[in-house]
N, C-alpha and C positions, 0 to 999 in steps of 0.2 A: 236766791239763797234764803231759807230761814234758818233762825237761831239753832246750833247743835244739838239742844238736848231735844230738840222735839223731833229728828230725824230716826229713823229707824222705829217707827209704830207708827201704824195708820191711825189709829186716836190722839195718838200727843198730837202729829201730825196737822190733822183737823182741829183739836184743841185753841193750837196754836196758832193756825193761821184764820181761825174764826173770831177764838174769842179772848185769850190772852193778852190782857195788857192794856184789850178796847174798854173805856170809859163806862163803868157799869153806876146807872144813878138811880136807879127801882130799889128800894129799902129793903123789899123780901130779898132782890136776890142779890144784894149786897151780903145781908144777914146770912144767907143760905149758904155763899161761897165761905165765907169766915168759918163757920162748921162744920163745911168737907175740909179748911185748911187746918182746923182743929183737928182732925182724925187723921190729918197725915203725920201728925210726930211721933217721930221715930218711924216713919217707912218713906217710901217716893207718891209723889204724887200720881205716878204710872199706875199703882196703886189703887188708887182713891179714884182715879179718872176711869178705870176701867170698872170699876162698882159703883158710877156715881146713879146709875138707873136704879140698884138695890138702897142704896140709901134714902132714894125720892121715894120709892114706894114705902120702905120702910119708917121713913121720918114726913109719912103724910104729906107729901110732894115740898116739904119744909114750910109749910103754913104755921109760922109761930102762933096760931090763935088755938091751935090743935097741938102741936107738939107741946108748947106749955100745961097741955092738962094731962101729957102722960102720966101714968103710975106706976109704981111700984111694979106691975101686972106685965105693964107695959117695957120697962125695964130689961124684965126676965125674957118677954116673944124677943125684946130687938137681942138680947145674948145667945139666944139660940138661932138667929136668922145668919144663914150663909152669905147674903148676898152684901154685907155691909162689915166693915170690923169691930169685931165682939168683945172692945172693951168697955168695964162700963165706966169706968171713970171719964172717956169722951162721951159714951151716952147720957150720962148724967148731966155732963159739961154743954151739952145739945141742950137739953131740957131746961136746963137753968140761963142757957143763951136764950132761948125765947122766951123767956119770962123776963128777961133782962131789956130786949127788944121792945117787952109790953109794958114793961114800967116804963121805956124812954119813950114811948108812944104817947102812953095815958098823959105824963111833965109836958108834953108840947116839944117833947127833942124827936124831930123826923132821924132816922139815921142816914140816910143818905145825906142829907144837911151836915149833920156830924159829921162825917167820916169828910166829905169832901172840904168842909171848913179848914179840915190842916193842910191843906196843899191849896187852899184860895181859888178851889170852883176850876182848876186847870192842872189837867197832869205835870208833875214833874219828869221832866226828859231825863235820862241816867245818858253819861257819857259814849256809848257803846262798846266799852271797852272793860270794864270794873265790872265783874261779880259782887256784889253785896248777900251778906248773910239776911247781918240789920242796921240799921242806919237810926241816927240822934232820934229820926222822926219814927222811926218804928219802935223806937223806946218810948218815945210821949206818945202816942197814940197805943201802944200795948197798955202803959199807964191808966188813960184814959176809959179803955174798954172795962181793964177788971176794977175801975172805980164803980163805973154800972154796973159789976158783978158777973160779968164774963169769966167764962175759964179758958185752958188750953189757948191765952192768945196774947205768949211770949211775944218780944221782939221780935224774932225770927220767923216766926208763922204769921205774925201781922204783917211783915215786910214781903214775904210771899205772896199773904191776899190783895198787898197794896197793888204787890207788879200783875197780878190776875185782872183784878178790876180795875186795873189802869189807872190806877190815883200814881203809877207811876209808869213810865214807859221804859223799856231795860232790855229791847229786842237788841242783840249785836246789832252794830255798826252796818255789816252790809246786807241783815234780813228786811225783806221787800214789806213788812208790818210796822218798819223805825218808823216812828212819827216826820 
C-alpha cells in the first residue's frame, strides 16, 4: 500500500515511492524543492509535479549562482513561458530565494546544515495517522527562512517541503515507504 493521495497518477505515483519523505542533504536540491513548494500555493502539488521539467529548464536547472542574476528581462521570458506558473510574485520570490541561498553561503551557513539542525541531523517520524497542515516546528523554521529573506515559505509550505525532503516522515501507517 502507499499513501492515498499519491494513488491515481503515474507521477505522484513515482514521486512518491521514489522520492517523497527520502532524507534530502545536497543544499541545491534542498533549495530547489523549497521553490517548487513555493509555486505550489494556492494549487496542488499534481501541479507543480507535472511541470517540474519546465521549471528546471526554465529556472536554469535551479542553479542559484544563475538564477540570482535574473533580470528584470528575465522576469518578463519566465511570464510568458507555458511550461512553469506565470506568477511573478513566485518568480520574484525564486530569484530572491537564491540570492538568499548565496548570502547564506558567502556567512559560512551550508543550508542543508540549516535546515537539518531543526530536527537534529534525524527525521522526525509523524504518527501515521495525523494530517498536519503545520506544525510549532514549521512555524520556527518558516521564521527562520524569511529571517534570511525567503519568500512564499509560510508554515505550511515549509511543513510540505519538510515531509518532501524528509526532515520528516508522514507516509500513512501501512505505506510500504513508513520509515
Amino acid at each position: 500500500m502507499r499513501c492515498s493521495w499519491a494513488e491515481g497518477d503515474a507521477v505522484m505515483a513515482a514521486y512518491h515511492d521514489d522520492e517523497w519523505g527520502v532524507p534530502v542533504r545536497d543544499s541545491r536540491a534542498l533549495w530547489e524543492m523549497l521553490m517548487l513548494e513555493g509555486f505550489q500555493a494556492g494549487l496542488s502539488w499534481r501541479t507543480i509535479l507535472h511541470r517540474r521539467d519546465g521549471f528546471r529548464a526554465a529556472f536554469a536547472g535551479f542553479d542559484p549562482e544563475i538564477v540570482a542574476r535574473f533580470t528584470a528581462g528575465d522576469v518578463e521570458r519566465l511570464m510568458q513561458d507555458p511550461g512553469i506558473i506565470r506568477a511573478r510574485a513566485k518568480i520574484n520570490a525564486t530569484i530572491g530565494g537564491a540570492q538568499a541561498f548565496l548570502r547564506m553561503q558567502a556567512a559560512g551557513e551550508d543550508f542543508s546544515a540549516f535546515a537539518w539542525s531543526f530536527v537534529g541531523g534525524v527525521p522526525l517520524v509523524g504518527d501515521g495517522v495525523t494530517v498536519h497542515a503545520q506544525t510549532p516546528l514549521s512555524v520556527e523554521i518558516s521564521k527562520a527562512l524569511k529571517a534570511r529573506g525567503f519568500k512564499f515559505v509560510g508554515p505550511v509550505i515549509t511543513y510540505a517541503w519538510m515531509q518532501a525532503v524528509g526532515l520528516v516522515d508522514d507516509h500513512a501507517g501501512g505505506c510500504f515507504r513508513r520509515s
